[in-house]
VOBA-1610 file (N, C-alpha, C; in pm, whole numbers, padded with zeros to 5 digits, always signed):
BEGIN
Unk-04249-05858-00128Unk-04128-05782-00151Unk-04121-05666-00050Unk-03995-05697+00013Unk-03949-05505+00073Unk-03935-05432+00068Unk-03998-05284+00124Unk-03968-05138+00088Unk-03819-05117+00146Unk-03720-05076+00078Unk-03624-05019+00189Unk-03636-04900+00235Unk-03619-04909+00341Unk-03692-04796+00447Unk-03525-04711+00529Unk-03492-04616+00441Unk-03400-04564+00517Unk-03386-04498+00650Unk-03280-04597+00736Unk-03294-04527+00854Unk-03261-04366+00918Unk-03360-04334+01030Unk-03341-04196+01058Unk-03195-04146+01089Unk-03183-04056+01073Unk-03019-04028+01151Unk-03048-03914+01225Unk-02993-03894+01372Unk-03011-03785+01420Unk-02970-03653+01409Unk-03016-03562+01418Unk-02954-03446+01352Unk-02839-03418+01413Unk-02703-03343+01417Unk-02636-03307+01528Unk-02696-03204+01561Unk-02624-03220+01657Unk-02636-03113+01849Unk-02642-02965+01748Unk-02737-02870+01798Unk-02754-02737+01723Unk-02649-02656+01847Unk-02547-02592+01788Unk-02495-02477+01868Unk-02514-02325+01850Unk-02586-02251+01880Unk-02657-02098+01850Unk-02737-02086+01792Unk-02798-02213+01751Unk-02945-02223+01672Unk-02854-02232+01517Unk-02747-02271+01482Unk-02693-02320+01334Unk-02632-02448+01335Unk-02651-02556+01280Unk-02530-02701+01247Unk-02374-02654+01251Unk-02321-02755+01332Unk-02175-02689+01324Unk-02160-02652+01175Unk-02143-02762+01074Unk-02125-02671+00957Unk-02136-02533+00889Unk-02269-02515+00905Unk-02312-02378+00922Unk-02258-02291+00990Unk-02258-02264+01080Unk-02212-02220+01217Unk-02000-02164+01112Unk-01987-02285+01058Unk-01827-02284+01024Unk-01848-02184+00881Unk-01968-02213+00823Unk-01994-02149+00724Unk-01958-01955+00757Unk-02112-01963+00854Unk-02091-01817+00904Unk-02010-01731+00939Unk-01912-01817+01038Unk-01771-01753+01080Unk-01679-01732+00979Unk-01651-01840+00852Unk-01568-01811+00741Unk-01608-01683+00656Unk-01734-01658+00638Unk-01783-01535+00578Unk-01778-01446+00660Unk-01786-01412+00778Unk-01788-01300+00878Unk-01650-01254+00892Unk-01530-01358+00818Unk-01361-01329+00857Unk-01381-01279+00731Unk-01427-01293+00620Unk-01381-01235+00478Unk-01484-01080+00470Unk-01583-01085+00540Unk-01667-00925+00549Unk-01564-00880+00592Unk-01498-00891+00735Unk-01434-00804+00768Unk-01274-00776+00693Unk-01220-00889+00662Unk-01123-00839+00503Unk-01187-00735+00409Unk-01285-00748+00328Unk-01294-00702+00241Unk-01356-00538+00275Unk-01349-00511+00422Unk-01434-00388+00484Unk-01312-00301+00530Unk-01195-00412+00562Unk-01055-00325+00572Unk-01000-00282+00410Unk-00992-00350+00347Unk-00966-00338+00213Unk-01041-00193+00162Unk-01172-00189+00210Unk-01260-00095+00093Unk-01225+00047+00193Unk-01213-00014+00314Unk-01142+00126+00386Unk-00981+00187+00334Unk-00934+00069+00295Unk-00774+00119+00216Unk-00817+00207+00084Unk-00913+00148+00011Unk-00908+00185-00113Unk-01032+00360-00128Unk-01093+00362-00043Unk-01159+00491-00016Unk-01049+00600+00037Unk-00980+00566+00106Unk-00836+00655+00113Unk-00753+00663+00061Unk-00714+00545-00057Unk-00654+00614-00245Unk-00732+00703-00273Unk-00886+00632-00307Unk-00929+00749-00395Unk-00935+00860-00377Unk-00974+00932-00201Unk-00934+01040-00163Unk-00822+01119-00225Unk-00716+01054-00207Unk-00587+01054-00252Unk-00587+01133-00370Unk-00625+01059-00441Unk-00607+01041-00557Unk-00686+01152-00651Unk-00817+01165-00609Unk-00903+01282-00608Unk-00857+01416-00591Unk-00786+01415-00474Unk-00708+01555-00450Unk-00600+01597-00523Unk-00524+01466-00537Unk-00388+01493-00658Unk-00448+01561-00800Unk-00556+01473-00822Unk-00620+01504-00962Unk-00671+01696-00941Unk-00715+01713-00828Unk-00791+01843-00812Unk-00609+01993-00809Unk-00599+01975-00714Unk-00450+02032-00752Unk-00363+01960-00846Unk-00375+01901-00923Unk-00302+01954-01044Unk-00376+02022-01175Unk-00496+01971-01170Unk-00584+02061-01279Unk-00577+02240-01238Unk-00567+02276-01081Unk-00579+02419-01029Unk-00451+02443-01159
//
């Protein structure tokens, strides 16, 4: 009787030392860091905002 012996497959071609996949991975997360880094920069300048409104109106 035969073992089935699965054949090798070659890896793909590495581009920057990541699998394209990867590689697609990285860049999709590196576009949403920088969303969510503009975002936290919007929202640190409400709270500023917002901080000061709160401070002059308690004066």
């Amino acid at each position: 009787m035969r073992r089935y012996v699965h054949p090798i497959v070659p890896a793909a071609p590495r581009q920057g030392g990541a699998c394209p996949a990867l590689q697609d991975v990285l860049c999709a997360l590196a576009g949403q860091n920088q969303v969510l880094c503009a975002m936290k920069s919007e929202l640190d300048e409400i709270l500023a905002l917002l901080q000061s409104q709160a401070e002059n109106g308690a004066s």
